[in-house]
N, C-alpha and C positions, 0 to 999 in steps of 0.2 A: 635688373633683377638682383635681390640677393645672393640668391645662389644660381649653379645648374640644375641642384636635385636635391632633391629633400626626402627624403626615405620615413614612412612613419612606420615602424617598428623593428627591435631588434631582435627577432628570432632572426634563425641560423639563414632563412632568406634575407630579411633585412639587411643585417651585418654586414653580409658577404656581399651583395648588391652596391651597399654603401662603401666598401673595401674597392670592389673592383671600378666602382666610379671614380676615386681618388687616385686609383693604378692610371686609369684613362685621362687624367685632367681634371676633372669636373670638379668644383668647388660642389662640397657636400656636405649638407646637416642632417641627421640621424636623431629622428625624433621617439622618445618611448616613457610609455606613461611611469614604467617601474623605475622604483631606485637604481636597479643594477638592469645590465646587460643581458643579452641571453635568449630571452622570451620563454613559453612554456616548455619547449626541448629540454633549456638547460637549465633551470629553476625547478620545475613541477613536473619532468616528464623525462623523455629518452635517458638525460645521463643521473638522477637522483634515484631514478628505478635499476636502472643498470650498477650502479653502484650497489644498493641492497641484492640485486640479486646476486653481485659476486660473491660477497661477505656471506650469504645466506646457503650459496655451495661449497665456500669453505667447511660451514657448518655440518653440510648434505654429508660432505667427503667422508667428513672423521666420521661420523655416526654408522657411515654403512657400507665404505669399501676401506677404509686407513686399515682398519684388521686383517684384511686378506693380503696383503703385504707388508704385514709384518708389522705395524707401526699401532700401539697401545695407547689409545688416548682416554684417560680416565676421568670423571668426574666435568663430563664438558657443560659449561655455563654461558648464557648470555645475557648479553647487558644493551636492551634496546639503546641506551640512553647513549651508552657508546657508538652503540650501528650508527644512530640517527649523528651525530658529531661529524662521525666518517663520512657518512652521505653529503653533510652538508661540507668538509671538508674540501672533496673533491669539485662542490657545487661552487665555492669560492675559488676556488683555484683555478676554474673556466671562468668565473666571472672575473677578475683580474686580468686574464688572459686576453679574453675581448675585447674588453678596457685599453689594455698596450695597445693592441692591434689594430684599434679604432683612433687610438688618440696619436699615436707616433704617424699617422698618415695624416693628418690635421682637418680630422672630419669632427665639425661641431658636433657637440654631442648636447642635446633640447631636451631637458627632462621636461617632463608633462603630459597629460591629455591633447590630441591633436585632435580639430574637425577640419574639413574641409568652408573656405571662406565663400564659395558662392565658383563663378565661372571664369574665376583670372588668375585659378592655380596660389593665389592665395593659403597660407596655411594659420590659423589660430589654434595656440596651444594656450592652454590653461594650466596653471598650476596654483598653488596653495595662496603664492601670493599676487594672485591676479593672473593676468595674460600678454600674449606678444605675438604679434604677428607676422609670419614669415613669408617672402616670396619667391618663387621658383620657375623657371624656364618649362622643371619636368620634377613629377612627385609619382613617387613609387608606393603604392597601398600594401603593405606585407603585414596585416595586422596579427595573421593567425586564425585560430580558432580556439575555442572553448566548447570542454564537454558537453554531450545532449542530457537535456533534465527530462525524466520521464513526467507529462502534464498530469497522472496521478500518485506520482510519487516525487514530492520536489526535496530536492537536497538540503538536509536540515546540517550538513557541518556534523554531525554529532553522530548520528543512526544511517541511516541515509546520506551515504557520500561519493564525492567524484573519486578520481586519482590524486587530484592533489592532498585530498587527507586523506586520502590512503596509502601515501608514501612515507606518512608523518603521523603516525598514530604511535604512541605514548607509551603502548602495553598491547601486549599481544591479546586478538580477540580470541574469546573461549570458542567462538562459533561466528566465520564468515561465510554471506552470500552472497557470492557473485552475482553478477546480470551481466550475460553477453560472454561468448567464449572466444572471444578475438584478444588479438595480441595482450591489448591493456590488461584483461580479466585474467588469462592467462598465465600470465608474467607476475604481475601483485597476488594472485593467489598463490605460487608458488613461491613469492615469499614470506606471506604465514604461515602456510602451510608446512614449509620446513623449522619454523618458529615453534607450532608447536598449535596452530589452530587450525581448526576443524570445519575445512573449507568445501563447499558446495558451491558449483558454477552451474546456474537456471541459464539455457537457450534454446531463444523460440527456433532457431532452424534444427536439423535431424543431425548436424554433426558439428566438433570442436574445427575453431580456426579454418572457419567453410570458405576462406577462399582459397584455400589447397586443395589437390585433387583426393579424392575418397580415401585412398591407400595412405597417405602421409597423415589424412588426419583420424584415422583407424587409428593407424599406431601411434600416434600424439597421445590420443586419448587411452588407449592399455599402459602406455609408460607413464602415463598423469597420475595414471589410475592406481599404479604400480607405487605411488610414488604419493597415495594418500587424499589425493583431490576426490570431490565426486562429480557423479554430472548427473544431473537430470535434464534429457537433451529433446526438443519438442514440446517444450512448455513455454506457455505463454503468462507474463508477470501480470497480477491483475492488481497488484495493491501490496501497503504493508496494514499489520495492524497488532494492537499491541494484547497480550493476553496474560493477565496476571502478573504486571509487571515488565514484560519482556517483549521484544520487539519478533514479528511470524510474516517473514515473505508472502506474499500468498499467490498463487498461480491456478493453470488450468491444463490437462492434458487430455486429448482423447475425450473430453468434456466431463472430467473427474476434478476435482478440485486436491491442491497442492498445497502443503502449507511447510514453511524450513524457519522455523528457530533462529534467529542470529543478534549476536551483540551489536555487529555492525552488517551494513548491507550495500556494495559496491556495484555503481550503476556504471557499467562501461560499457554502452551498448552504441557507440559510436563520439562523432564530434561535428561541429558546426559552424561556418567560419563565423568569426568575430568582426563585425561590422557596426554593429551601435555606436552609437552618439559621434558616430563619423559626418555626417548630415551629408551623405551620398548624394542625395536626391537635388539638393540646394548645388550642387555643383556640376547635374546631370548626370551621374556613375549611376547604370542601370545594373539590377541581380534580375538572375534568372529564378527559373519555378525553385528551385533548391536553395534560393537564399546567398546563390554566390554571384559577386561578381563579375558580369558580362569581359571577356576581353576578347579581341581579336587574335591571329598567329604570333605576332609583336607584341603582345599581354597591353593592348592599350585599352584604355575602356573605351564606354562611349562618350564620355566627357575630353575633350583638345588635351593634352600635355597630362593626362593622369592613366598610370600605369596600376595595374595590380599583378602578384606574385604570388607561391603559396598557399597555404589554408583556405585563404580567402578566393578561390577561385576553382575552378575546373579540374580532376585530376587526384592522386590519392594525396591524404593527408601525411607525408613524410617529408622528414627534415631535408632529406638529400636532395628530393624532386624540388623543394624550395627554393634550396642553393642554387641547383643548374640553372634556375629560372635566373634568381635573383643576378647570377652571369650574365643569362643570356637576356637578359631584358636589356640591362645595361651597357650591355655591347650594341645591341641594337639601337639605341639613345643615342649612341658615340658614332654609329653611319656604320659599324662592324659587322660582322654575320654571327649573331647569336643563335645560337639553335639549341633547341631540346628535345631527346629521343627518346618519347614517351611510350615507346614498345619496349622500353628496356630499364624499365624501373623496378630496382628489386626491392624483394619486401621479407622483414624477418620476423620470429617471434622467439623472444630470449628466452624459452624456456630451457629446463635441461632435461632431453638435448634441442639443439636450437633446431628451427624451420626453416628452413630459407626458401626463394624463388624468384624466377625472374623471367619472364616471358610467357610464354602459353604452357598451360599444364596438361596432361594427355585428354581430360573431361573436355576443357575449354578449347580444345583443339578439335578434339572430334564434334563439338555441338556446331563449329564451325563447318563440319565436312569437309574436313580436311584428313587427307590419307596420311596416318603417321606409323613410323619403328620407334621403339620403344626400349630403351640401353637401362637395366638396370645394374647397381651392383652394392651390394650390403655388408655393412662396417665393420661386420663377424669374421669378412673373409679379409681385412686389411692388417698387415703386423703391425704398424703402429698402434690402431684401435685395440689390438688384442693386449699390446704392452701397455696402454695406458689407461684401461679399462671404459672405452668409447665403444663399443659394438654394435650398442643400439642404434638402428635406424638402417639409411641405404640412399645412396643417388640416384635419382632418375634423371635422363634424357631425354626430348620428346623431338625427333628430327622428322624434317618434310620424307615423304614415303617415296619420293620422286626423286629430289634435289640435292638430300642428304644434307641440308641446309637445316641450323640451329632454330627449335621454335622456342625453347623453354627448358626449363632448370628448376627440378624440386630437388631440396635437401631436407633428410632430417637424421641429424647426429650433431656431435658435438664440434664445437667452431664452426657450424653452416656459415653463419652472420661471415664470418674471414672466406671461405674455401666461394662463396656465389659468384665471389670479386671473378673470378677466375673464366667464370661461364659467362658475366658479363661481357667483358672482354672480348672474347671467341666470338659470340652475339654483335658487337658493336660490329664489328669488319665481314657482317654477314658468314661469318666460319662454318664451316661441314662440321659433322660427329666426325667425318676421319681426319681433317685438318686435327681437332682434339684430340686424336686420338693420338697423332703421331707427333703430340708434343710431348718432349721431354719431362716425367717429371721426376724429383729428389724419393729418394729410398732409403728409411722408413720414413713416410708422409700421411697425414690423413689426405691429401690432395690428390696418390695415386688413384682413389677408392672416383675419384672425377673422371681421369681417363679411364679406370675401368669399365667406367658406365658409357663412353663414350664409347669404348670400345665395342661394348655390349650390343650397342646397336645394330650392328654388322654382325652378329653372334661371334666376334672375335677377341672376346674378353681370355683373361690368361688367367686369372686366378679362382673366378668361378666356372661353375659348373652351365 
């Protein structure tokens, strides 16, 4: 065999997959169709949005708190053309990064289209100037995913677009419409929206960011709201169409007919793994009803020696859960104990302020019948938050009623994304709300506002009521 393992793609699964096979021995080629490194994460998604949206709360800051501490900012101006520089700045700076990290371990790196060559773990990749074929012991599928195209409204690039032109749009729009009030929609619209356009997010469910529990996305949406977004929440998109020149969402509510104005119209109403022109089927690799990827506890498919990770398989669509895979798969290839603890994957949404969570949320707890206490504690009553103008939001706890055993962790304030790490942790080693509670933490913190809520649980909180 040429290799031990052949990894086809390099998102943040791939990578890392292909990284810790070369930690383990395994002679390793890393196959991806793009120029550079990355895959959607870091090109068209997690860090090119995250970058806009810091630059875009710079911008929040000065407009509407720099004054109340003293600080005069006059005549503020922006310069998409610069944003987009910086975006992409930071986007090369990971993509180099990769690059080191992949090549100073001496993992071929295969630009091209990869399929699958039939049943001997065979790999054919295509490229511009022909093709070459690879062979492998064991091949790792981490292709990813690609946004859902709605079958009556398909992505023209121009009017009708995914995320990826919607991170990279040229001039701010007079008038965007969202579709889908989950992370993606959420995120990109709050960085028009502090740009300076005039943003409407259409969703067919009854609330923003619905896979939080009711309270957290209550207040999501009055701080959204606060903060210039709109929502028209319980609508369903029935089409676009153009009128007098201009592009009109068109929906349905209560069986009234909706229609929103917009220059541009942002479809992020989920994602889909990425599997074409893999020729799965020529090599036995069966999908399920959903279009992913069949694997076992060991991510193997059902084809001998072919593995899949990430997007393309079972489980939520984030970069981190890809990673652990892309570990634990390759640990498991090597005869080691790979394992991934998919009760404990947290999930964020970058708005300001951020969302966080991780486990069961008090809704998702109770539909289970499960008996829970309930620790809250809110950002108003923390000096940090009071000194740094973060007030908004509150932690919640959701502990067994029984056990005192950790089910779940919602955040919403600001650095949720950094403070979840935290509840993770306590979760992974099974930890009580009092184990948290009577861990130490740094004063002034937004992290005490954590154990406060842990505390809460026990109505043993010290600084609320």
């Amino acid at each position: 065999m040429d290799y031990d393992l052949i990894v086809i793609g390099s998102g943040p699964g791939g990578y890392v997959a292909a990284i810790r096979a070369a930690q383990l021995g395994l002679k390793t080629a890393l196959v991806e169709k793009d120029p550079v490194l990355g895959g959607t994460c870091l090109n068209v998604g997690c860090i090119p949005s995250k970058a806009l949206l810091h630059s875009t709360e710079i911008l929040h800051t000065l407009e509407h708190n720099a004054a109340a501490s003293g600080i005069s900012a006059k005549e503020i101006k922006t310069d998409i053309a610069t944003l987009m520089k910086k975006k992409e700045a930071v986007v090369n700076q990971l993509n180099n990064g990769v690059k080191t990290l992949v090549t100073k371990r001496k993992i071929d790196i295969v630009q091209g289209k990869a399929r699958l060559g039939g049943n001997d773990n065979k790999i054919i990749v295509e490229t511009d100037k022909g093709g070459q074929t690879l062979e492998s012991k064991h091949v790792i599928i981490a292709t990813g995913s690609v946004p859902v195209e709605l079958p009556f409204m398909k992505f023209d690039g121009k009017t009708v677009v995914s995320s990826t032109e919607a991170i990279a749009f040229d001039k701010v729009p007079e008038k965007l419409v969202v579709v889908g009030a989950g992370a993606i929609g959420l995120e990109i619209g709050s960085v028009w929206a502090r740009l300076g356009s005039e943003v409407t997010v259409v969703e067919l469910l009854p609330q923003i960011a619905p896979t939080y529990d009711k309270d957290v996305s209550k207040l999501a949406e009055r701080l959204l709201t606060k903060q210039g977004l709109k929502f028209s929440l319980g609508a369903k998109v029935t089409g676009v169409k153009t009128d007098k020149g201009k592009s009109v969402l068109t929906a349905e509510k209560d069986g009234k007919p909706l229609e929103f104005p917009a220059d541009k119209i942002l479809v992020a109403v989920g994602r889909k793994p990425c599997t074409s022109g893999l020729d799965l089927d020529k090599a036995g690799v069966e999908l399920d009803d959903k279009g992913r990827i069949k694997t076992d506890e060991h991510f193997r498919t059902t084809a001998q020696g072919i593995y899949a990770i990430g997007d393309v398989i079972a489980g939520p669509m984030l970069a981190h859960k890809a990673e652990e895979e892309g570990v634990a798969c390759v640990e498991l290839i090597a005869g080691k104990a790979g394992h991934v603890n998919y009760d404990l994957v947290p999930g964020v949404v970058y708005t300001e302020p951020e969302i966080a969570s991780v486990g069961l949320g008090e809704d998702a707890a109770k539909e289970k019948g499960l008996k829970v206490n309930i620790g809250k504690f809110p950002f108003i009553a923390n000096g940090r938050a009071i000194a740094t103008d973060a007030t908004d939001g509150f932690v919640k706890v959701i502990a067994d009623a029984e056990t005192d055993r950790l089910l779940g962790v919602q955040i919403i304030g600001r650095n949720a994304s950094e403070l979840i790490a935290t509840a993770v942790a306590h979760m992974e080693y099974s930890g009580s709300a009092e184990d948290w509670a009577r861990t130490m933490h740094a004063h002034p913190t937004l992290s005490e506002s954590m154990k406060e809520a842990a505390m809460a649980v026990s109505k043993s909180s010290i600084h609320s009521l």
